[in-house]
Every structure is written in C-alpha cells, then in structure tokens.
C-alpha positions as CSV (number, residue, x, y, z in Angstrom):
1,X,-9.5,4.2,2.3
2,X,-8.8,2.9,-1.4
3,X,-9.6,4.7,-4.3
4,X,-12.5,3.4,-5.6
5,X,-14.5,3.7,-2.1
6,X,-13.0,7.4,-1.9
7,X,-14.6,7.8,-5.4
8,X,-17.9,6.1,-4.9
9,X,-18.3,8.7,-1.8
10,X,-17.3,11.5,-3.9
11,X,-19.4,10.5,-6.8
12,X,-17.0,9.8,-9.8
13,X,-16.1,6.4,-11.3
14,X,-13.7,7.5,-13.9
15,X,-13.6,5.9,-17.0
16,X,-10.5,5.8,-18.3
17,X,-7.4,3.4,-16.7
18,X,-4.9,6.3,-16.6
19,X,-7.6,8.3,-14.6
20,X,-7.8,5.2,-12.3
21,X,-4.1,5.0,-12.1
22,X,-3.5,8.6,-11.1
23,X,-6.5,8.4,-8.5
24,X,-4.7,5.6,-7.2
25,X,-1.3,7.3,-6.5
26,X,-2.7,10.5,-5.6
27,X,-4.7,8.6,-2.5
28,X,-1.7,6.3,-1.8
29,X,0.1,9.6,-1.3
30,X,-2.5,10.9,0.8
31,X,-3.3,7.6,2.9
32,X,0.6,8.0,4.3
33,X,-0.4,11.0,6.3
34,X,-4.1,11.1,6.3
35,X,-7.3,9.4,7.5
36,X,-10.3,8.7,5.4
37,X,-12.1,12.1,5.9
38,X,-8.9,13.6,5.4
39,X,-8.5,12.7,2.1
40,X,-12.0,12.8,1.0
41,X,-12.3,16.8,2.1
42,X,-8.4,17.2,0.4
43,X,-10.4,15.9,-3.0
44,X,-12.8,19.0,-2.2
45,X,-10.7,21.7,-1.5
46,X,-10.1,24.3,-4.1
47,X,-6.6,24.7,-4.8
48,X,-5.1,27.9,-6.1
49,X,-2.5,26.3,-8.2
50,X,-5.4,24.4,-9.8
51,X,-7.2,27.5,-11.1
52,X,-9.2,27.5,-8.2
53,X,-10.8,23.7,-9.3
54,X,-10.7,21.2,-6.3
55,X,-8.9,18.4,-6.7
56,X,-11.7,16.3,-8.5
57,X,-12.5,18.9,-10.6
58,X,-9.0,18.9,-11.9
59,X,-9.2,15.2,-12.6
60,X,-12.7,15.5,-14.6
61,X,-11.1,18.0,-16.8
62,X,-8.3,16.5,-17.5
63,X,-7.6,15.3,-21.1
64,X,-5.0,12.6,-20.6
65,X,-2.1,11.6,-18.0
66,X,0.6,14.1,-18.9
67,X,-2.0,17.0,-18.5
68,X,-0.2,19.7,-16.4
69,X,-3.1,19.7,-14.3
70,X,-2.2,16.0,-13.3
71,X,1.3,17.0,-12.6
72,X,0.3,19.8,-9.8
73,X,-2.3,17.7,-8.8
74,X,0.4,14.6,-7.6
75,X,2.9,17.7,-6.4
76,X,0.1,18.8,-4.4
77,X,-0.7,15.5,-3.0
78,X,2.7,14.7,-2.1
79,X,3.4,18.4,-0.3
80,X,-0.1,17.3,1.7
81,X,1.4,14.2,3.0
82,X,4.6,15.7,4.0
C-alpha cells in the first residue's frame, strides 16, 4: 500500500511536502514487514512514547520535520518492521 492510498483510507491528505515525505518513509518502513491492514491499524494505534497520540495524530500535530514527535514516530516505525 503507498502512502497516499493509506492516507485516503485513513482520512488525511497532508498539506505540506515534508508531511508527505515523512509519511512516505514511515510506510516504506512499514511495507518491509507488513501488509496493508497492518499498517493502516499501526497508523491507529496509540503509542505510549507518543503521549498516548496514535501515529496520525502525531503527524497532524506536528509543526515541521525535525519535531521530536517525527523522530519517535520513524524509531517506532522502524522497531515495528524489525
């Protein structure tokens, strides 16, 4: 499943390209390991690590791409995967 699909199912289009570009390697991490419905209930799990905010959640209130929520959000995806 590619990112914007995932997205569409989850109901987010983000709008800004470094939101697109971290969706992008969070799923490519994910896709490695993981089918479709995987990943798509991964994006709405809460995570404790997250402050309790699913995955999504994490990337809505994120305010740009060096936001530490980002960085445990790609550690998480790659210990998922693993």
């Amino acid at each position: 499943m590619g990112p914007e699909e995932l997205l569409v199912l989850l109901g987010w289009i983000p709008q800004e390209q470094w939101q697109r570009q971290i969706v992008q390697q969070v799923v490519d991490e994910l896709n490695r390991h993981g089918e479709a419905s995987t990943v798509r209930r991964w994006f709405r799990r809460p995570q404790a690590s997250l402050g309790r905010r699913t995955p999504l959640e994490a990337l809505r209130v994120a305010k740009g791409p060096q936001d530490p929520l980002l960085q445990e959000l790609r550690r998480l995806a790659g210990t998922a995967s693993s």
